[in-house]
C-alpha beads as a LAMMPS data file, in Angstrom:
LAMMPS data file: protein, C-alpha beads

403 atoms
402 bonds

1 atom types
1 bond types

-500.0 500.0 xlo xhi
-500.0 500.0 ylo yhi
-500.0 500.0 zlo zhi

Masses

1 110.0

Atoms # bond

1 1 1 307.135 101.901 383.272
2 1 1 303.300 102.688 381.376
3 1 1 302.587 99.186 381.562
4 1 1 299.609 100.050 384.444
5 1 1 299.109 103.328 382.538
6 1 1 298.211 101.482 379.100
7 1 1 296.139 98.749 381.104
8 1 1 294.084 101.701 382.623
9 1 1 293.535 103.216 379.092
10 1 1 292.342 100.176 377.819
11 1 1 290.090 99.433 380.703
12 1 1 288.663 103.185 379.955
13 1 1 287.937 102.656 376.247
14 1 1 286.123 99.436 377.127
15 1 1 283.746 101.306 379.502
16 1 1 283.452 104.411 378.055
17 1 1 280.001 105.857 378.253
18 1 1 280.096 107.337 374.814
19 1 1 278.288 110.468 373.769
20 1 1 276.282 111.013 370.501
21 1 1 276.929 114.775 371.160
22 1 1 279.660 115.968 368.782
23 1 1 281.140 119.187 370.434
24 1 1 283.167 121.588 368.693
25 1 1 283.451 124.278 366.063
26 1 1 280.983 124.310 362.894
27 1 1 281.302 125.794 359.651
28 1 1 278.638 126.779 357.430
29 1 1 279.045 126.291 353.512
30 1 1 279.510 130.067 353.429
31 1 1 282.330 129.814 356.281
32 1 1 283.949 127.224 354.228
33 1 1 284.056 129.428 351.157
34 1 1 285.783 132.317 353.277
35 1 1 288.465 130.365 355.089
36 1 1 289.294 128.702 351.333
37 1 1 289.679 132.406 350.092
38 1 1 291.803 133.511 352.871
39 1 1 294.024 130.618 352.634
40 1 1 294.320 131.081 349.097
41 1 1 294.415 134.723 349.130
42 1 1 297.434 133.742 351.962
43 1 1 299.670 131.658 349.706
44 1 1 299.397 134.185 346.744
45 1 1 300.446 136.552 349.213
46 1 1 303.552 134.957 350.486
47 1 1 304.758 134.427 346.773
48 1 1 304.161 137.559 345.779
49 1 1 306.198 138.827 348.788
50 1 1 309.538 136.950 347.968
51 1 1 309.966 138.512 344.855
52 1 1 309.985 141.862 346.689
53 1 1 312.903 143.324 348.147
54 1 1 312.883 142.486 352.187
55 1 1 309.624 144.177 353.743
56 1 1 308.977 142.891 357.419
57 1 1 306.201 145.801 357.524
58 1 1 304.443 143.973 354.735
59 1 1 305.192 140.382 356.089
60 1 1 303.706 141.006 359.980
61 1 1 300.630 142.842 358.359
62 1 1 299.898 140.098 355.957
63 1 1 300.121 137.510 358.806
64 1 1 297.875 139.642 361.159
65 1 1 295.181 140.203 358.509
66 1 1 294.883 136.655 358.278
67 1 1 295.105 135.576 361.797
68 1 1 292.485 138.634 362.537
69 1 1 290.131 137.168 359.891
70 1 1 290.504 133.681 359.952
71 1 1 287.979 131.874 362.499
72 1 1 289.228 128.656 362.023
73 1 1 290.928 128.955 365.522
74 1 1 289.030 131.267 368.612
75 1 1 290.972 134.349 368.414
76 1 1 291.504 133.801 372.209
77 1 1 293.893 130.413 370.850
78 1 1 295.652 132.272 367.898
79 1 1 298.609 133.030 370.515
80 1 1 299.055 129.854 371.887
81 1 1 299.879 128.239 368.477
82 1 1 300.569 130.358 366.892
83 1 1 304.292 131.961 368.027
84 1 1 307.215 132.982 366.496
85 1 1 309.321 130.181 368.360
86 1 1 307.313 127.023 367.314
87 1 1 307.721 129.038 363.907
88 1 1 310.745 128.937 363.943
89 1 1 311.779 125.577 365.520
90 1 1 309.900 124.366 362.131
91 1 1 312.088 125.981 360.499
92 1 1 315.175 124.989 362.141
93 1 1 314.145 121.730 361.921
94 1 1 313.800 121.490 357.794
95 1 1 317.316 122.839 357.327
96 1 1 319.122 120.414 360.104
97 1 1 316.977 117.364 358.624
98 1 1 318.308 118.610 354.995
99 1 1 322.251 118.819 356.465
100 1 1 321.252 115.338 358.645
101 1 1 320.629 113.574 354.994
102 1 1 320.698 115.663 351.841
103 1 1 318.665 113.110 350.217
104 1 1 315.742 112.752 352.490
105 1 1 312.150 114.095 351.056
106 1 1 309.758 116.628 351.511
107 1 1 307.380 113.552 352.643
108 1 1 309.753 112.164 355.622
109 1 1 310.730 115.109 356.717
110 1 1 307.007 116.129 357.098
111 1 1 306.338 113.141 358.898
112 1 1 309.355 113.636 361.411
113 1 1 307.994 117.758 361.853
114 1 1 304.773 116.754 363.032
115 1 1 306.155 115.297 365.949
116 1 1 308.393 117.951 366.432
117 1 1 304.918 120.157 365.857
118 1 1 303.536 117.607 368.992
119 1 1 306.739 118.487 371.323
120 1 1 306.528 122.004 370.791
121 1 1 302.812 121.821 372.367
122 1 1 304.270 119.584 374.897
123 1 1 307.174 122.257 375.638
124 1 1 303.811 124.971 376.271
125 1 1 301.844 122.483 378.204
126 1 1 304.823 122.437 380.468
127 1 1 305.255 126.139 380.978
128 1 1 308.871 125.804 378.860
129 1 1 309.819 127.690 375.596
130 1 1 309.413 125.576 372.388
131 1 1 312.224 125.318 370.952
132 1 1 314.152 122.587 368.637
133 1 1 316.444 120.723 371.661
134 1 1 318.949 118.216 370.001
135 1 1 317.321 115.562 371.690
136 1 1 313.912 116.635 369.911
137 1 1 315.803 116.934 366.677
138 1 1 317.170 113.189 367.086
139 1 1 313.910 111.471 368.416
140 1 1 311.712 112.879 365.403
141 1 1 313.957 112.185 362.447
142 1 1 313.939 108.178 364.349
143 1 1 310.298 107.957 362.682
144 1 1 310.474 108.433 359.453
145 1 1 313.955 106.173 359.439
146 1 1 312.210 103.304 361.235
147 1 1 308.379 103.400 360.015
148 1 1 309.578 103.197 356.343
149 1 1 311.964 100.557 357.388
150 1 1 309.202 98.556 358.801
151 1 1 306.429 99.453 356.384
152 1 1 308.730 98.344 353.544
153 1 1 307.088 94.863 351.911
154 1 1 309.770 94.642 349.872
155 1 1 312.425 94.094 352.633
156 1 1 314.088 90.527 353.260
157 1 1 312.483 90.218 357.002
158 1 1 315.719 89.011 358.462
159 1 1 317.611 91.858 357.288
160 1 1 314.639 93.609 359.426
161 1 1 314.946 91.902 362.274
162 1 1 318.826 92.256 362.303
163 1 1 318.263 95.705 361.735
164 1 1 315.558 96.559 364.267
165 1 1 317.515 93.963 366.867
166 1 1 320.703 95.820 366.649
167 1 1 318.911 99.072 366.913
168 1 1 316.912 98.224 369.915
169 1 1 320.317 97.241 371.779
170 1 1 321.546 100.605 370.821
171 1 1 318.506 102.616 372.494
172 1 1 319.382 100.068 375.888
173 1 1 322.892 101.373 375.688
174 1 1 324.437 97.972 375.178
175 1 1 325.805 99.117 371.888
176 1 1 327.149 102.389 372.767
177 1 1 329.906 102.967 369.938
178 1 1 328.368 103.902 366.836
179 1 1 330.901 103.405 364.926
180 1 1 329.791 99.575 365.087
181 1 1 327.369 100.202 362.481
182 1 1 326.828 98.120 359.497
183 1 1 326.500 100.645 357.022
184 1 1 325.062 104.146 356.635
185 1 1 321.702 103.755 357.740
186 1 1 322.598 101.932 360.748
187 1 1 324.979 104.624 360.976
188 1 1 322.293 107.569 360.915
189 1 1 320.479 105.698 363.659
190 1 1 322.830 105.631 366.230
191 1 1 324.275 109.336 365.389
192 1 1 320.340 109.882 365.951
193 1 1 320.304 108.378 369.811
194 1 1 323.632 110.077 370.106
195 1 1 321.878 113.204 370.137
196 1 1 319.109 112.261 372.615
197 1 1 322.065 111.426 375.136
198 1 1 324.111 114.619 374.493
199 1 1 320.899 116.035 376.470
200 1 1 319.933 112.974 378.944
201 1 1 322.537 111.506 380.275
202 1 1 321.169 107.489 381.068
203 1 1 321.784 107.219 384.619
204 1 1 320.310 110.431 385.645
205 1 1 317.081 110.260 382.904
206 1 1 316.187 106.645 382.835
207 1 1 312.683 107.266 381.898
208 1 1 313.800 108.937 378.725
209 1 1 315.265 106.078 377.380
210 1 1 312.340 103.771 378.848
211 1 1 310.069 105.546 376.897
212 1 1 311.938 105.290 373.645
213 1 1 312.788 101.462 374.215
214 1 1 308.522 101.551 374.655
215 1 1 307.731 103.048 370.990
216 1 1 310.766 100.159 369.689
217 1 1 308.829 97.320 371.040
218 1 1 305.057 98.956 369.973
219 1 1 306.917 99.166 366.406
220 1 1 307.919 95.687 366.689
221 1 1 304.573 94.577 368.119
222 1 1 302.317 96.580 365.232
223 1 1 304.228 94.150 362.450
224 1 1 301.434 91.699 363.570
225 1 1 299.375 93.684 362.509
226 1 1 300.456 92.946 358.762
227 1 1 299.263 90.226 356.328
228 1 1 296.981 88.272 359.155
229 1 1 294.842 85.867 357.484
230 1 1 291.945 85.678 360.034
231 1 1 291.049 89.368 361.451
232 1 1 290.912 89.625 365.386
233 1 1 293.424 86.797 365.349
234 1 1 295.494 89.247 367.555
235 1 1 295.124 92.074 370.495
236 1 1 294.624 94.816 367.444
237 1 1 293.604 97.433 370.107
238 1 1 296.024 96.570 372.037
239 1 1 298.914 97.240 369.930
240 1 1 297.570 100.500 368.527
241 1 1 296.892 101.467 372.075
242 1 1 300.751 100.693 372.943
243 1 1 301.718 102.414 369.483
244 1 1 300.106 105.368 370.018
245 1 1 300.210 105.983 373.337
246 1 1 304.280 105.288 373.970
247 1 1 305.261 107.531 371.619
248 1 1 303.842 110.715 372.574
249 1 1 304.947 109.727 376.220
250 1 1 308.474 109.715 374.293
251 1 1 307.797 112.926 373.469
252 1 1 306.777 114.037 376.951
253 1 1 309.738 112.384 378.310
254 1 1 312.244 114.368 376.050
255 1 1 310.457 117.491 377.040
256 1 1 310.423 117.051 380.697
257 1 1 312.999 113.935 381.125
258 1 1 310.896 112.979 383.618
259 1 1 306.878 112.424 384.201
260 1 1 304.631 111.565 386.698
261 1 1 301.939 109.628 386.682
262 1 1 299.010 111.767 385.846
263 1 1 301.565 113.202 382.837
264 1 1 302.012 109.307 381.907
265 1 1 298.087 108.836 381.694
266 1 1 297.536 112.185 379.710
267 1 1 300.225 112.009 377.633
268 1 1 299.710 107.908 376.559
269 1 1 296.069 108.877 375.666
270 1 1 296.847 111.783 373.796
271 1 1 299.082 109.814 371.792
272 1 1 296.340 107.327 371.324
273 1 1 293.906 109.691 370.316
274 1 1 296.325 110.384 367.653
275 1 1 297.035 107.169 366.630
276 1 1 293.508 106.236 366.060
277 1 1 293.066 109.725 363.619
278 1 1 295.850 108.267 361.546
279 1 1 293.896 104.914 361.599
280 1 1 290.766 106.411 360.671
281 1 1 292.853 108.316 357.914
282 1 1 295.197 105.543 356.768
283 1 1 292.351 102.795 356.374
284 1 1 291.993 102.192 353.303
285 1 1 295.347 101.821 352.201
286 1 1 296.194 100.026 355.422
287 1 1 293.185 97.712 354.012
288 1 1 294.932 97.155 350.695
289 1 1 298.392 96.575 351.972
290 1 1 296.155 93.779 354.506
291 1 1 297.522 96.282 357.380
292 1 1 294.900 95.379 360.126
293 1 1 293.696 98.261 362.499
294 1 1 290.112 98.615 364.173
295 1 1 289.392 100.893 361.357
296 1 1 290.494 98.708 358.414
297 1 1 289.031 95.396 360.366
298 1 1 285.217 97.120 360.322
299 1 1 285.544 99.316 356.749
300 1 1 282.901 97.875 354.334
301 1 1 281.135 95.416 356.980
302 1 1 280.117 98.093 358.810
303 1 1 279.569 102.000 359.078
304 1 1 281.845 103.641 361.421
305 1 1 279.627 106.087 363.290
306 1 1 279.918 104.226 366.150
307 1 1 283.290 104.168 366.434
308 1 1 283.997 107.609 365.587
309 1 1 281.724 108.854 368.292
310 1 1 284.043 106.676 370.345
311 1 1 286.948 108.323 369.451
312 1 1 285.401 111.717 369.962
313 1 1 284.380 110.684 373.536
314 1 1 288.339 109.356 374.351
315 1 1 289.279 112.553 373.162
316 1 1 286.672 113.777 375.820
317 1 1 288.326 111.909 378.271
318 1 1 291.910 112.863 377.516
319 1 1 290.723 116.844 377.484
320 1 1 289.752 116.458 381.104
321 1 1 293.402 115.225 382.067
322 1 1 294.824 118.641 380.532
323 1 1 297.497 119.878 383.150
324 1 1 296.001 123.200 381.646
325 1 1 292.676 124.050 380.578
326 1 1 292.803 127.035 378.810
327 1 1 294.123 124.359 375.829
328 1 1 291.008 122.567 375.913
329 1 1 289.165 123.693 372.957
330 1 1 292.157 123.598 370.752
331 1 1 292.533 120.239 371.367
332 1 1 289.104 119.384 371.020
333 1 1 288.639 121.317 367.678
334 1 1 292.278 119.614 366.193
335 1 1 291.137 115.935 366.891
336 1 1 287.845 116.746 365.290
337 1 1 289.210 118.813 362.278
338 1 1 291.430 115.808 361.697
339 1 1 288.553 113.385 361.628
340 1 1 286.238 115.427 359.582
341 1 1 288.442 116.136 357.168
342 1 1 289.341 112.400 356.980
343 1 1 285.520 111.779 356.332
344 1 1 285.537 113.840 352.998
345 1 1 286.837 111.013 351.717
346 1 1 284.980 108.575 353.177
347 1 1 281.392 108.740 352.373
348 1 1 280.696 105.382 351.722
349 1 1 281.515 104.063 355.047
350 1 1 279.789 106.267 357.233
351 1 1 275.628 106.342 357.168
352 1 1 273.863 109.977 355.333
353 1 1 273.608 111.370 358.426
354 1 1 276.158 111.378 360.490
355 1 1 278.327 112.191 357.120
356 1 1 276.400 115.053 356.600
357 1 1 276.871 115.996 360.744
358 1 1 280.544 115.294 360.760
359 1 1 281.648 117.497 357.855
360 1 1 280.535 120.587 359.150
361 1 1 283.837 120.473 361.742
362 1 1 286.019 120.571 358.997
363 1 1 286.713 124.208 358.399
364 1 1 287.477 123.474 353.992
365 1 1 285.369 121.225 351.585
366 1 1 286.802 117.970 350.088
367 1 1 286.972 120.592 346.585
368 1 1 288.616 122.722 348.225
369 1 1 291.184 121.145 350.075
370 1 1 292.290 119.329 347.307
371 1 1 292.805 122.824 345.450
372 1 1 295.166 124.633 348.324
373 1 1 297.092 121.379 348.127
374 1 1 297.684 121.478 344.737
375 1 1 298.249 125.416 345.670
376 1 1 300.713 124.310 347.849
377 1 1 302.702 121.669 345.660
378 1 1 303.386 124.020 342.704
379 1 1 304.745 126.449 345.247
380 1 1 307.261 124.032 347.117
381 1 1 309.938 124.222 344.839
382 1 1 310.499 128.065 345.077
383 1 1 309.582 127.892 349.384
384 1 1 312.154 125.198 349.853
385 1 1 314.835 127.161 348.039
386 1 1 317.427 127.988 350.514
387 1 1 317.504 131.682 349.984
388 1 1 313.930 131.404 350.609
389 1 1 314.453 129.427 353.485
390 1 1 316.709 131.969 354.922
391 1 1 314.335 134.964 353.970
392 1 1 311.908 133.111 356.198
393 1 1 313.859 132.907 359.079
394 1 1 314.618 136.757 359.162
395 1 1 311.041 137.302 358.851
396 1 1 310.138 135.192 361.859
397 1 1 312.459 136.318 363.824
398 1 1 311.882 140.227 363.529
399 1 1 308.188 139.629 363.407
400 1 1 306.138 141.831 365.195
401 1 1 301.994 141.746 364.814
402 1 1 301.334 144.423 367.102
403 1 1 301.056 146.866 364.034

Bonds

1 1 1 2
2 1 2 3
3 1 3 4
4 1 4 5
5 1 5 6
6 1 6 7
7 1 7 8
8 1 8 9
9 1 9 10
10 1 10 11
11 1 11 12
12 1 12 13
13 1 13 14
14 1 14 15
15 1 15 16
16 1 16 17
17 1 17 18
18 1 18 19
19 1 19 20
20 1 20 21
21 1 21 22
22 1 22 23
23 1 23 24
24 1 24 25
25 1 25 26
26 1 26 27
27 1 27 28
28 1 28 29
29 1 29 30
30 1 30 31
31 1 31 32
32 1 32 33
33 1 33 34
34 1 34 35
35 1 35 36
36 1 36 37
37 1 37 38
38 1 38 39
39 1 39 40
40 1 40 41
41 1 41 42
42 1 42 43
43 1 43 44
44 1 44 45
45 1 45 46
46 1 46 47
47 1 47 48
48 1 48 49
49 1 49 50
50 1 50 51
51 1 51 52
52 1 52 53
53 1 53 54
54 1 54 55
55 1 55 56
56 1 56 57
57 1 57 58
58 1 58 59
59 1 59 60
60 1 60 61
61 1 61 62
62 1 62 63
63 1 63 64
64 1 64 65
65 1 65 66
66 1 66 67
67 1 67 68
68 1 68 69
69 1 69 70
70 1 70 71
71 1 71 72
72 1 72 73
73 1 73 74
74 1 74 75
75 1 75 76
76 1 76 77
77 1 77 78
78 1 78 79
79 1 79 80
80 1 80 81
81 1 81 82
82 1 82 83
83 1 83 84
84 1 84 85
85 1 85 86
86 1 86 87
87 1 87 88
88 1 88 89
89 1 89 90
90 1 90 91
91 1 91 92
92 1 92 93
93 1 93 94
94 1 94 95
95 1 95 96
96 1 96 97
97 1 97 98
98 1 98 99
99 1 99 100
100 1 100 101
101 1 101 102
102 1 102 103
103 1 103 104
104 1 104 105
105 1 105 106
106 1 106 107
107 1 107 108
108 1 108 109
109 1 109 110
110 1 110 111
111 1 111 112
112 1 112 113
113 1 113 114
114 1 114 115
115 1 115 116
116 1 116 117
117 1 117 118
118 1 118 119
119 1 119 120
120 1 120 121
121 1 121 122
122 1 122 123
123 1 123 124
124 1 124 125
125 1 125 126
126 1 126 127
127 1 127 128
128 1 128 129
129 1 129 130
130 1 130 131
131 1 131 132
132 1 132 133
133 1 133 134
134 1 134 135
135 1 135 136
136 1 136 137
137 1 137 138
138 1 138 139
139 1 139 140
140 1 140 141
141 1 141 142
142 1 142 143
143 1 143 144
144 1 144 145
145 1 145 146
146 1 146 147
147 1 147 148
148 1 148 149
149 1 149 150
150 1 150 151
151 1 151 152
152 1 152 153
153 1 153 154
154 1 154 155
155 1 155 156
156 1 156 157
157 1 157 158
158 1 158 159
159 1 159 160
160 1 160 161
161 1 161 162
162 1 162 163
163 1 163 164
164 1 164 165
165 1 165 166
166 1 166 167
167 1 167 168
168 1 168 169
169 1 169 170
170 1 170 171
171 1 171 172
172 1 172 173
173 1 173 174
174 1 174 175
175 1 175 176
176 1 176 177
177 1 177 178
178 1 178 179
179 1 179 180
180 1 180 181
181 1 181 182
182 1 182 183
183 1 183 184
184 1 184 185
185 1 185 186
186 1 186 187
187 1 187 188
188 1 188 189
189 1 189 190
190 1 190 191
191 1 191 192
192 1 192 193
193 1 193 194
194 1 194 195
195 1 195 196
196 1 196 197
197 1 197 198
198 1 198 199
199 1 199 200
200 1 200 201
201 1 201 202
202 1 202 203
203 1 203 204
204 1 204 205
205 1 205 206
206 1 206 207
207 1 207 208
208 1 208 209
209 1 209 210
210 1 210 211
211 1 211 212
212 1 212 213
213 1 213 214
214 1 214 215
215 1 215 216
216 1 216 217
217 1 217 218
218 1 218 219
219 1 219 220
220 1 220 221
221 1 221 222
222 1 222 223
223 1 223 224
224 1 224 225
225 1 225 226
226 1 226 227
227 1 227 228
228 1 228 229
229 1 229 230
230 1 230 231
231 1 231 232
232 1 232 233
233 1 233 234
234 1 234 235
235 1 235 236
236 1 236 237
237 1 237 238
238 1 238 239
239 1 239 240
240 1 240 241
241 1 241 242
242 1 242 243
243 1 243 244
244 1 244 245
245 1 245 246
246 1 246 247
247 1 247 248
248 1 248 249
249 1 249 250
250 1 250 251
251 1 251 252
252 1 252 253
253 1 253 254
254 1 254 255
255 1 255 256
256 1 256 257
257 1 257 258
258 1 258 259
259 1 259 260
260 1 260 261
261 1 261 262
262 1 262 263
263 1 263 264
264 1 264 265
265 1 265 266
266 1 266 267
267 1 267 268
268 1 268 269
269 1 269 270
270 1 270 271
271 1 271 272
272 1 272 273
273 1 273 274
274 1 274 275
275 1 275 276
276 1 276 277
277 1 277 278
278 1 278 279
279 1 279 280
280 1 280 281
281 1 281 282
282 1 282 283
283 1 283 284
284 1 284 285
285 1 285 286
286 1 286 287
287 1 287 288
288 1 288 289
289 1 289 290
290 1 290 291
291 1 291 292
292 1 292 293
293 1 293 294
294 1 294 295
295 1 295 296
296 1 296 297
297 1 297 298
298 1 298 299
299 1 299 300
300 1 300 301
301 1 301 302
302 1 302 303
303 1 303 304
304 1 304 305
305 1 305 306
306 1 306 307
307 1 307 308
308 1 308 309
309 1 309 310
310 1 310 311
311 1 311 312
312 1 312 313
313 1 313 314
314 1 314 315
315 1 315 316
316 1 316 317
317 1 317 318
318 1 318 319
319 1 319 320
320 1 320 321
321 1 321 322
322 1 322 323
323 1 323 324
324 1 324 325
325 1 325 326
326 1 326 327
327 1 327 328
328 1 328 329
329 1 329 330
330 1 330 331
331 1 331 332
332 1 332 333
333 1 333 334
334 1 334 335
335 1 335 336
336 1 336 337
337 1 337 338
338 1 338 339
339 1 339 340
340 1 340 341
341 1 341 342
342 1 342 343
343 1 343 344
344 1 344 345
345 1 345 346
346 1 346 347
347 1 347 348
348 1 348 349
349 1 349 350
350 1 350 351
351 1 351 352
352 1 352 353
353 1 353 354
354 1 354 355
355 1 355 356
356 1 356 357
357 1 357 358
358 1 358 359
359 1 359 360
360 1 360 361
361 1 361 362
362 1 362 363
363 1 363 364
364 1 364 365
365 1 365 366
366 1 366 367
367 1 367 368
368 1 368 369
369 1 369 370
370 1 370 371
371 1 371 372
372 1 372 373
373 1 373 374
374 1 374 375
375 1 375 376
376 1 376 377
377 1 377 378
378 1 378 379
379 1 379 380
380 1 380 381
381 1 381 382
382 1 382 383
383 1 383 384
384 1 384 385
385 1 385 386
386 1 386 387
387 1 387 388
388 1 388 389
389 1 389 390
390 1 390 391
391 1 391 392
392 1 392 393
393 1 393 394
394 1 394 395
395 1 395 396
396 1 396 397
397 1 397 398
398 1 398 399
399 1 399 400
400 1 400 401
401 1 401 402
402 1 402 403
């Protein structure tokens, strides 16, 4: 089904004409210092807030005083992210991942929301209402239960391959009853597809479940990646390519059920795009667990400017495939937020000046982002709270910024 899709992809990266021209949104030290206060200022806020009785007045005006003063989205974007309904399917989605496994973390459930975060923009790229679907609920919570599987070194491989075997019949449909499972994981996998086909039924929505069988195989094929003794011994590109780009076209797929081609080409790169950010952010621990990616293969022999550029430049690419342009500068400004803040921690592997160039995109110093995440850890055990939880919801759903 993407086969020609991922060849074309390939072919583009291979003659891309690539730009030394970074394009986006700069921030000045002094910009920096502001959005850190306001994000601060934000979170202080919010806590303050839940140990007041119920005020909506006081929650919509503190969200519109920072949305109105923040500028690290064009005011002219603010809307298009930032809704009530993607809100709120985030929200939706924590508690039914908590009553899907009680014992699941903060960590793996983060992991499954941002690509619940990535359907939700799919849902407005395609003119339809985000929302959490069940079939959106079941294909996100599939990767954090399969990554970790696969990422685990300390896993007898056979009991992986049985695993990932039986698992990959059940996505084809010839394992339909899951009460065939081997135990409770297996278990939570197949109530997991279950959900995907209480939306899609097979015959009618083949591509859905070509798409998902796509992402099993890229999983399969990225364990090559592991432990190889000689780097380039295998098609690296070519599996992060595959990786990357099949499951955001999963995503697509559960979105729309079905795609076309010019959806297959923008959606595969996107998910490339994204794939290589996590590279470029992974790398040195993919380096030390002998994880090979393009990123990990050059880190230390040589700097990465080049490549980065290259990645800006794809990104390039996959903005002039948009079925909607009015998104353009959002996603330029997210791929390039991600990669500069990546690079504050990555000064040695990038030369003075293009270090010095590429942090002015991210919107936060290093310092700073490392203080609202502490910020944000101290205050997770009283925002996860249920009664917290359920405070939220009220608020987003009554909110109102037109004050």
């Amino acid at each position: 089904m993407y086969n020609r899709a991922l060849k074309e992809l390939i072919n583009e990266w291979h003659h891309l004409k690539v730009s030394s021209t970074i394009e986006g949104k700069r921030f000045t030290a002094k910009e920096q210092q502001r959005e850190y206060k306001l994000i601060m200022s934000l979170i202080t806020s919010i806590m303050a807030l839940l140990k007041q009785p119920y005020d909506q007045k006081a929650f919509d005006q503190m969200i519109k005083d920072y949305m109105d003063e923040s500028k690290i989205l064009d005011t002219s974007n603010v809307a298009l992210l930032f809704n009530k309904e993607m809100i709120q399917a985030t929200i939706d989605f924590y508690e039914q991942a908590k009553a899907f496994n009680s014992e699941m973390n903060i960590e793996d459930i983060g992991q499954a929301m941002r690509n619940v975060w990535i359907i939700n923009l799919i849902q407005q790229l395609e003119g339809k209402p985000s929302k959490l679907s069940s079939s959106a609920f079941g294909y996100s919570m599939l990767y954090p239960y399969t990554d970790n599987l696969l990422d685990d070194t300390d896993m007898d491989l056979s009991y992986k391959k049985e695993i990932m075997t039986r698992f990959g019949k059940r996505l084809a449909g010839l394992q339909s009853n899951s009460d065939d499972a081997l135990n409770p994981y297996e278990q939570d996998l197949f109530k997991l597809i279950a959900m995907v086909e209480s939306e899609y039924e097979r015959d009618d929505h083949p591509m859905v479940y070509e798409s998902m069988l796509g992402i099993h195989h890229a999983q399969l094929m990225s364990q090559r990646q592991h432990c190889l003794s000689i780097p380039y011994e295998t098609s690296i590109l070519e599996y992060t390519f595959e990786k990357g780009g099949t499951s955001v076209l999963a995503d697509a797929c559960i979105v729309c059920g079905k795609l076309t081609e010019a959806q297959m080409l923008f959606y595969m790169q996107y998910g490339i795009v994204l794939q290589l950010c996590d590279d470029f952010q992974d790398m040195v621990e993919d380096q030390t667990h002998r994880h090979q990616t393009i990123f990990s293969q050059l880190m230390g022999h040589y700097k990465l400017d080049p490549l980065i550029l290259k990645t800006l430049s794809f990104n390039e690419k996959m903005i002039q495939r948009l079925p909607q342009k009015k998104w353009a500068s959002i996603y330029r400004n997210c791929i390039l937020m991600m990669i500069a803040f990546s690079s504050l921690n990555y000064r040695a592997y990038l030369s003075r000046d293009f270090y010095k160039k590429l942090i002015a995109y991210a919107p936060l110093t290093r310092r700073q982002y490392k203080k609202i995440e502490r910020e944000v850890k101290r205050s997770q055990k009283v925002l996860l709270l249920p009664d917290t939880i359920k405070l939220f919801k009220t608020y987003i759903s009554e909110m109102s910024l037109d004050i």
